[in-house]
N, C-alpha and C positions, 0 to 999 in steps of 0.2 A: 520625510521632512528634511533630509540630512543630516541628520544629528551627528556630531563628534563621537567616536569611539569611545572616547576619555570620558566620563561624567565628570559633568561642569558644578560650580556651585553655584546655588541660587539667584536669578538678578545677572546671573553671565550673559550676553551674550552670546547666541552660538552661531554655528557658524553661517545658519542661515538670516542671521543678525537680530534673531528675536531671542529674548530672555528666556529662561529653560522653562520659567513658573507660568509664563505664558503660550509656551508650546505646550506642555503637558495641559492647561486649561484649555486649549485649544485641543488637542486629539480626548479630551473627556468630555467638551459638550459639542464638541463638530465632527467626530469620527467620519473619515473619509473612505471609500473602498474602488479601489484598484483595478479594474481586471486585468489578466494574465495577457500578455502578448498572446499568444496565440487567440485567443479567446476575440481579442480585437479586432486583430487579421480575421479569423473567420465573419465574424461583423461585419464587415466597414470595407474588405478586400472588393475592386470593382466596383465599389459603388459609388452613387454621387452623392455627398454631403453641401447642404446647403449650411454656412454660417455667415449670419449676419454682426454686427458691430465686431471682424475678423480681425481691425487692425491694430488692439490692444488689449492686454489685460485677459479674461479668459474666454473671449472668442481666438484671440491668437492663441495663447495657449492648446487650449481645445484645437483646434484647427491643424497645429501641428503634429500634435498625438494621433489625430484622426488620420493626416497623410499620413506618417511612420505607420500606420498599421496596413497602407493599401487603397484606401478610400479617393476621390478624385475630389477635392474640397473647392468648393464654389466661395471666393472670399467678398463679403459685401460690406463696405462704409463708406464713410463722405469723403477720406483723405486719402487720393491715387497713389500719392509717394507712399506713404504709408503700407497699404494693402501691396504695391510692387512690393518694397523689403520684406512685408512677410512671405510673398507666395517666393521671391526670390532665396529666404533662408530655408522654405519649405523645399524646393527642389535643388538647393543646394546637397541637401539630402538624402536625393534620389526620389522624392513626390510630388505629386502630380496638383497642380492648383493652377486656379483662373481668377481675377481677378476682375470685380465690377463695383464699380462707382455709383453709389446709388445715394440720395437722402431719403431715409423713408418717414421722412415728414411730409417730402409732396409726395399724395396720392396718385397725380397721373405718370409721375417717374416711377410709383413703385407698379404700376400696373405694366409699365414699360417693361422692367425690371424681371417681371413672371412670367409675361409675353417672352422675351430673350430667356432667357434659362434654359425655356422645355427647348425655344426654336433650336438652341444650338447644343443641349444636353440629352433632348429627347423626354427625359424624367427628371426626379430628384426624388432619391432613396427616402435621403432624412434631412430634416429641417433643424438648426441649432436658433432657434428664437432667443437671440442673446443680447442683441441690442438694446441700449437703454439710457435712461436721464435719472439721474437724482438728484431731486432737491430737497434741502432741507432751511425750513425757514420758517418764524411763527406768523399766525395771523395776522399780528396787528402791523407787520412789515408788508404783509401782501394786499392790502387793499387797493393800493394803484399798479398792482403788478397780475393782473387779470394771462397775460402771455406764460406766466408760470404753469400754471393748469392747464391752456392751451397747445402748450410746447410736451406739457411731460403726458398728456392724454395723445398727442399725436407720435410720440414715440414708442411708448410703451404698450397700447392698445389699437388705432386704428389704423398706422403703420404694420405692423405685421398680421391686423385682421383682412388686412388689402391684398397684402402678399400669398394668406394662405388659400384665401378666396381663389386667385389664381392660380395656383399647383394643386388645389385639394380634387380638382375633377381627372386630374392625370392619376395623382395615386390612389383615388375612388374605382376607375377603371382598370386600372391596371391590378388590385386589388394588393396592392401593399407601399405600403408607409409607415412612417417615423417622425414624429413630433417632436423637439424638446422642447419646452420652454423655461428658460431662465428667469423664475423668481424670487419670492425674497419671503424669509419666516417670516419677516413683519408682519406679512397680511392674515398670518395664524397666533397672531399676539390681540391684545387690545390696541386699538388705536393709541398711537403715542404722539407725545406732541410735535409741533414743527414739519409733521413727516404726512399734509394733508395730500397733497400735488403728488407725491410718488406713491403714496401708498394708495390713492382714490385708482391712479390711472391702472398699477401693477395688478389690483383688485379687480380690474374690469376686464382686463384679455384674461386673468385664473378662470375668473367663471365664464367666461366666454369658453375657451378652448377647453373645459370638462364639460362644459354643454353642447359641445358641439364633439367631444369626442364620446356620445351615446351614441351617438348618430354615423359615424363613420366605423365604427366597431363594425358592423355587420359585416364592410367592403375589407376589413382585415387591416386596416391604417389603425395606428395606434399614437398615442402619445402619453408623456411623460412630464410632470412637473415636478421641478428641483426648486423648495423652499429653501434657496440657499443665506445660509448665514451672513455675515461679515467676511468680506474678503476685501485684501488691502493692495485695492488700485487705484489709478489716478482717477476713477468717478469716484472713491470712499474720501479720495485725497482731501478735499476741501472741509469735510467735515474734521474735527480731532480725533483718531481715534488711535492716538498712540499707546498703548498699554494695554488696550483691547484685545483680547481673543479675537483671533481669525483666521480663516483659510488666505494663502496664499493664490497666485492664479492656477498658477500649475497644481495646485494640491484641487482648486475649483474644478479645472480641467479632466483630471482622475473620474470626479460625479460625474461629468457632463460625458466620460467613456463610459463609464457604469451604464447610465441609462441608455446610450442607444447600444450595450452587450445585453443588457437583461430585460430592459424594455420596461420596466414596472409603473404602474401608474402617475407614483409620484416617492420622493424622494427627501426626506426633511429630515432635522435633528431628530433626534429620540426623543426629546422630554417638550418637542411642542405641540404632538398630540393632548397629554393632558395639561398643558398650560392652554389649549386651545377649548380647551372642555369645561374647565374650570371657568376660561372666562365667557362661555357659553352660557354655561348655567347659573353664573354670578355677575351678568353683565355691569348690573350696577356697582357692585364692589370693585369690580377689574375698572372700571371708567374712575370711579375714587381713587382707586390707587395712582393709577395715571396723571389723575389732578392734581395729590398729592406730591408726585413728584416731580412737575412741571412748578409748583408753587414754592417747592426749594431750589 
């Protein structure tokens, strides 16, 4: 995380500009893991990495760890300047990236989109499903804003279910693949308020792609879901969450190396299994709780 040498006191500051009592809350309920250089290069060396939403925050992130290790990273978002600066600090470096301009809100660009890849890549190793929308907003703000739900269901779920549709018969054949997808612990929480439009949509491609990765196990493709935390980028920006525990992008990026070095099915804090259990089997108390704290 960079921490100072020196131990700071309380409320400092440090030098990666967050206070020490909120770093230390952050590696106790977000613990992140690293893999080893080498570990990554073996990975990722030669291969082609697909990430989408590449041109900030921790698809960039991500993206540049991946080349540093070897990988040939495929960069996809809506903003060309953007995606050029990143693949241009990427091979500033000595790595290798391609850049494409895609909205994977329209379905026939993104069909385009997986059409082009294999045409000019052949394959794609692994896929970083990192693109995304968040909204946060309550109900009675959203009855004339029906385009919310719209917008965050076509980013978050039929956007990259379009995508996968088209690569998933090349690494069916070919009999291997890599999945990631970028989620969010929320959808192993109770429902919480304001969060109907990203949590319904983020909820839809989880179960989609573990239901569709029963089915692809046999051909040796595999995927990976990262229930990741709070991490502080310009999509968390709008909301407040200054004081908050969170991963940074680059600390995000570390999980998103993890998963495509170990491959594991999925990937969340420690303590949202049994908060996830809990509100399993006390739905109605975990929905009360929520009420109750949306009513203060």
């Amino acid at each position: 995380m960079g921490e100072n040498s020196t131990p700071e006191p309380d409320n400092q500051a440090g030098s990666n500009g967050r206070p020490l009592a909120e770093r230390v809350a952050t590696r106790l309920f977000y613990p992140t893991t690293r893999p080893r250089d080498k570990a990554l290069r073996d990975a990722v060396a030669g291969r082609v990495v697909l990430v989408t939403g590449a041109s900030h925050g921790i698809g960039k992130a991500a993206a540049k760890k991946l080349a540093a290790g070897g990988a040939t990273v495929l960069l996809v978002a809506r903003t060309l300047d953007d995606l050029q600066q990143v693949a241009a600090e990427i091979r500033e470096e000595g790595g290798t990236a391609h850049v494409y301009q895609a909205d994977l809100t329209e379905m026939d660009a993104v069909d385009e989109l997986g059409r082009d890849l294999l045409a000019e890549h052949g394959h794609i190793d692994v896929v970083i499903n990192n693109a995304g929308k968040s909204i946060r907003r309550p109900i009675d703000e959203s009855y004339d804003r029906f385009h919310d739900f719209t917008r965050t269901i076509d980013i978050n779920y039929l956007g990259p279910v379009r995508l996968l549709l088209a690569l998933l018969p090349s690494m069916r054949e070919r009999r291997e693949g890599h999945i990631v997808n970028i989620s969010t612990w929320g959808i192993r929480m109770p429902p919480a308020p304001r969060w109907a439009a990203y949590g319904a949509s983020k909820a839809a491609f989880d179960i989609w792609l573990r239901t569709v990765a029963t089915e692809i196990a046999v051909d040796n493709v595999t995927t990976t879901s990262i229930y990741m935390p709070l991490v502080h980028t310009r999509m968390s920006a709008p909301t407040d969450f200054s004081g908050v525990p969170g991963l940074t992008a680059d600390e995000a990026a570390d999980l998103v190396c993890h998963a495509v070095v170990s491959r594991p099915p999925e990937i969340s804090p420690w303590w949202t299994g049994p908060v996830q259990a809990w509100s399993d089997l006390r739905r109605g108390a975990a929905q009360r709780f929520m009420e109750r704290g949306f009513r203060r």
